[in-house]
C-alpha positions as CSV (number, residue, x, y, z in Angstrom):
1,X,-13.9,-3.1,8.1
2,X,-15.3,-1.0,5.3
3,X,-12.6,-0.1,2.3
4,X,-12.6,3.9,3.3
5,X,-11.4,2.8,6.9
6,X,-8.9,0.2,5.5
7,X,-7.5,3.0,3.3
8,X,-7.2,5.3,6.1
9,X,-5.6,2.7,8.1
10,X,-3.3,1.7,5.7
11,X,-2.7,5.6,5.0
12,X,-1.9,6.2,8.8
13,X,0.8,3.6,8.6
14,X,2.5,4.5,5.6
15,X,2.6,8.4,7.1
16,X,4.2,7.1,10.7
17,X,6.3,5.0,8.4
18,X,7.3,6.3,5.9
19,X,6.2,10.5,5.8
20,X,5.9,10.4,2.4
21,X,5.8,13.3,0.3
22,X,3.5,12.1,-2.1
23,X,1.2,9.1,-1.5
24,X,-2.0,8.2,-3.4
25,X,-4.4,4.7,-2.7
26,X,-6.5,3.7,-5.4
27,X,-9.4,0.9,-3.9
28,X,-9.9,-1.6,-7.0
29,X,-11.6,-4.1,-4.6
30,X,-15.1,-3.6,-6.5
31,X,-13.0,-4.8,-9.7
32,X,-12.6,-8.3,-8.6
33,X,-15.7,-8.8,-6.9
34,X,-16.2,-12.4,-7.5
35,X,-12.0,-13.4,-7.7
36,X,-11.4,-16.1,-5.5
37,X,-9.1,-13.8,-3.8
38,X,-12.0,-11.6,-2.7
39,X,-13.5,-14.2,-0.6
40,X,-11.3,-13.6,2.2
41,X,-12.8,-10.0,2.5
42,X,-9.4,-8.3,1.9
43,X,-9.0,-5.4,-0.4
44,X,-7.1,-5.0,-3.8
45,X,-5.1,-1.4,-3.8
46,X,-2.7,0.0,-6.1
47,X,-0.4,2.4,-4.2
48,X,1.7,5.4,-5.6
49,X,4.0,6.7,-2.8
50,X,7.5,9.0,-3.1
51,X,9.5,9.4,0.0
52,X,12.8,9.9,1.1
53,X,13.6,6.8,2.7
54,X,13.4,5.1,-0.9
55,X,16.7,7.1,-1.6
56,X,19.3,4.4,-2.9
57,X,16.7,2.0,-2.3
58,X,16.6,-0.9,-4.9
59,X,12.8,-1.8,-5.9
60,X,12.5,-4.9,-3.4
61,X,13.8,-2.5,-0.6
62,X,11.4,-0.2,-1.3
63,X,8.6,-2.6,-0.9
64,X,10.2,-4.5,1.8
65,X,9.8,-1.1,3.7
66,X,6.4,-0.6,2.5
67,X,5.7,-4.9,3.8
68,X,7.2,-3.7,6.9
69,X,4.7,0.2,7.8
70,X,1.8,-2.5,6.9
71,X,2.8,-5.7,8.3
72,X,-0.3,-7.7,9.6
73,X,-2.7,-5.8,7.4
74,X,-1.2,-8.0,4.1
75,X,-3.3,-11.0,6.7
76,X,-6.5,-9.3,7.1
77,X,-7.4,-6.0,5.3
78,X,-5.4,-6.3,1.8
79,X,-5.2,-9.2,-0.8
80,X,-3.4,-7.2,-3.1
81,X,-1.3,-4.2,-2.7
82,X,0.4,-3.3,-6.2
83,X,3.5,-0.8,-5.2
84,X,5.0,2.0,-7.1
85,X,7.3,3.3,-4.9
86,X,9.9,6.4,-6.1
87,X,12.8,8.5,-3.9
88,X,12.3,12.4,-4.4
89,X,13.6,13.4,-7.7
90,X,12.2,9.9,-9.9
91,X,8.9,11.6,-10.8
């Protein structure tokens, strides 16, 4: 699976999710070409998302809810997904 369909993958579940109102997926994968970590052919993303459903969400809630709209992706597609997850209003 090339990186633009894992990122639009990973976009699709995060929408059905999540409906954020902001989300943004940065593809570092090139950076680590060579990492052990790369081997496995999964992709290393940093992710920028605001939605509701983070509303009186502590931080590990908010990513357990992101591990949850991705689920067996974190096996296959992604090695690394950094999260910065942020209710309405935290901008």
């Amino acid at each position: 699976m090339t990186g633009d369909t894992r990122i639009e993958k990973l976009e699709s579940r995060l929408q059905e999710a999540l409906a954020p109102i902001q989300l943004e997926i940065i593809d570092e994968t090139a950076k680590h070409a060579g990492h052990a970590g790369a081997a496995s052919g999964g992709g290393h993303y940093i992710l920028h998302i605001v939605a509701s459903a983070f509303q009186d969400k502590s931080p590990i809630q908010r990513h357990r809810l992101v591990f949850d709209a991705v689920g067996d992706m974190m096996h296959t597609d992604i090695h690394a997904l950094s999260i910065q997850a942020k209710a309405p209003g935290e901008l």
